[in-house]
C-alpha positions as CSV (number, residue, x, y, z in Angstrom):
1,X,192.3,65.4,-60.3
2,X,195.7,65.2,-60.9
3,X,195.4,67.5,-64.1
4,X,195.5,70.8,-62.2
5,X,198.9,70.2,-61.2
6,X,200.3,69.7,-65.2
7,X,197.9,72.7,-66.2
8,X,199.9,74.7,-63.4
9,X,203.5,73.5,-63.8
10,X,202.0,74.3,-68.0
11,X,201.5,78.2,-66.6
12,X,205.4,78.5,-65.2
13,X,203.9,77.9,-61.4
14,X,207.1,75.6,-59.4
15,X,206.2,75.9,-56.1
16,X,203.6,73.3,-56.2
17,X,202.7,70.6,-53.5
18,X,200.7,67.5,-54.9
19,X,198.3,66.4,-51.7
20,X,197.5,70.4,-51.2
21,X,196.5,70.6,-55.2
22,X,194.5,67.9,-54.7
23,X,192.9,68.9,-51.1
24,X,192.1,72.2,-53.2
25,X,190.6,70.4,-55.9
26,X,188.2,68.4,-53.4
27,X,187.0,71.6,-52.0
28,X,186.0,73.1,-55.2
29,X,183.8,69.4,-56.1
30,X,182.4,69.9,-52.7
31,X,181.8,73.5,-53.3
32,X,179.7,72.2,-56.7
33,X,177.9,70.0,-55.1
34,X,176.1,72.6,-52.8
35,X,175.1,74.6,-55.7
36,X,171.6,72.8,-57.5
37,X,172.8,74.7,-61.1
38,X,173.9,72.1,-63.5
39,X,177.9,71.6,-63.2
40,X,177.7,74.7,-60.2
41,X,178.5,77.2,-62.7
42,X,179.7,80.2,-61.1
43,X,180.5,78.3,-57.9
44,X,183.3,75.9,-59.4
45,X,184.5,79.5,-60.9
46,X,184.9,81.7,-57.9
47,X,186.3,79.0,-56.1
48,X,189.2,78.4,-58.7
49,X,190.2,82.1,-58.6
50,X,190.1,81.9,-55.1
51,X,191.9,78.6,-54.5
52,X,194.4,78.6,-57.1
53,X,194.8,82.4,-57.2
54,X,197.7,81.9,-54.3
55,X,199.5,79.8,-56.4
56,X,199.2,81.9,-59.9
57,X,200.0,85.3,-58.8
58,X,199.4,86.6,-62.8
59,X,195.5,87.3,-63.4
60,X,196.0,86.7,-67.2
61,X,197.4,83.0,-66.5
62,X,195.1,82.5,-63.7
63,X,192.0,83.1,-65.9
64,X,193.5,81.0,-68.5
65,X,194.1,78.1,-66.3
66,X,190.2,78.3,-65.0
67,X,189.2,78.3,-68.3
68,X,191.5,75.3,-69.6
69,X,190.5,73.4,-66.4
70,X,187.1,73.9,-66.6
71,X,186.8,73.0,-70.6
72,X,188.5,70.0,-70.1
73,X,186.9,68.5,-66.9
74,X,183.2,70.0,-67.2
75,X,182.7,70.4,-70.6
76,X,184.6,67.4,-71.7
77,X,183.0,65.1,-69.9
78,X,179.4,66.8,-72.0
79,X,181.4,65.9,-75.5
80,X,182.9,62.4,-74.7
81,X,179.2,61.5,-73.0
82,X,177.8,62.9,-76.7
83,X,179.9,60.4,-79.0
84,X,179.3,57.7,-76.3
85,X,176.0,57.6,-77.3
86,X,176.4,57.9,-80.9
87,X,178.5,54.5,-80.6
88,X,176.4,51.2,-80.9
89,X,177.2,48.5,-78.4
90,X,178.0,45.2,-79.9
91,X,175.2,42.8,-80.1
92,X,175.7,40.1,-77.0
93,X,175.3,36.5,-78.1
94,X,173.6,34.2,-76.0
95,X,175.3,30.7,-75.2
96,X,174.0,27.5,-74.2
């Protein structure tokens, strides 16, 4: 949760308050979780730009931050589950 507020002091944004970056991102989970498409696509979207659009006044950098945010927290969470997998677990010995 706490990575929108480096991806928006990374964009040049100062006038940042921590709890209201994270009641924004709450809203936007909750706002995915009402939509029954696999990671609310579209949903989580719209509701960036809308959210976040106050604070990143420049439609460029407000684009790129959705996009940054959303590769690192949706689809990032896809790729790390992917090599999980891969990984064997070690074998568990038993004991007496």
């Amino acid at each position: 949760m706490r990575f929108h507020i480096f991806l928006l002091l990374s964009l040049g944004v100062t006038q940042l308050n921590f709890w209201m970056i994270m009641s924004l991102h709450v809203i936007i989970f909750m706002v995915t979780s009402v939509f029954p498409i696999p990671g609310g696509a579209g949903g989580a979207e719209y509701g960036f730009l809308v959210l976040f659009g106050h604070y990143v006044t420049d439609n460029s950098k407000l684009v790129l931050a959705m996009v940054l945010w959303r590769l690192i927290t949706y689809y990032g969470g896809i790729f790390a589950g992917m090599v999980a997998t891969v990984i064997k677990p070690n074998k568990v010995s038993e004991t007496d």
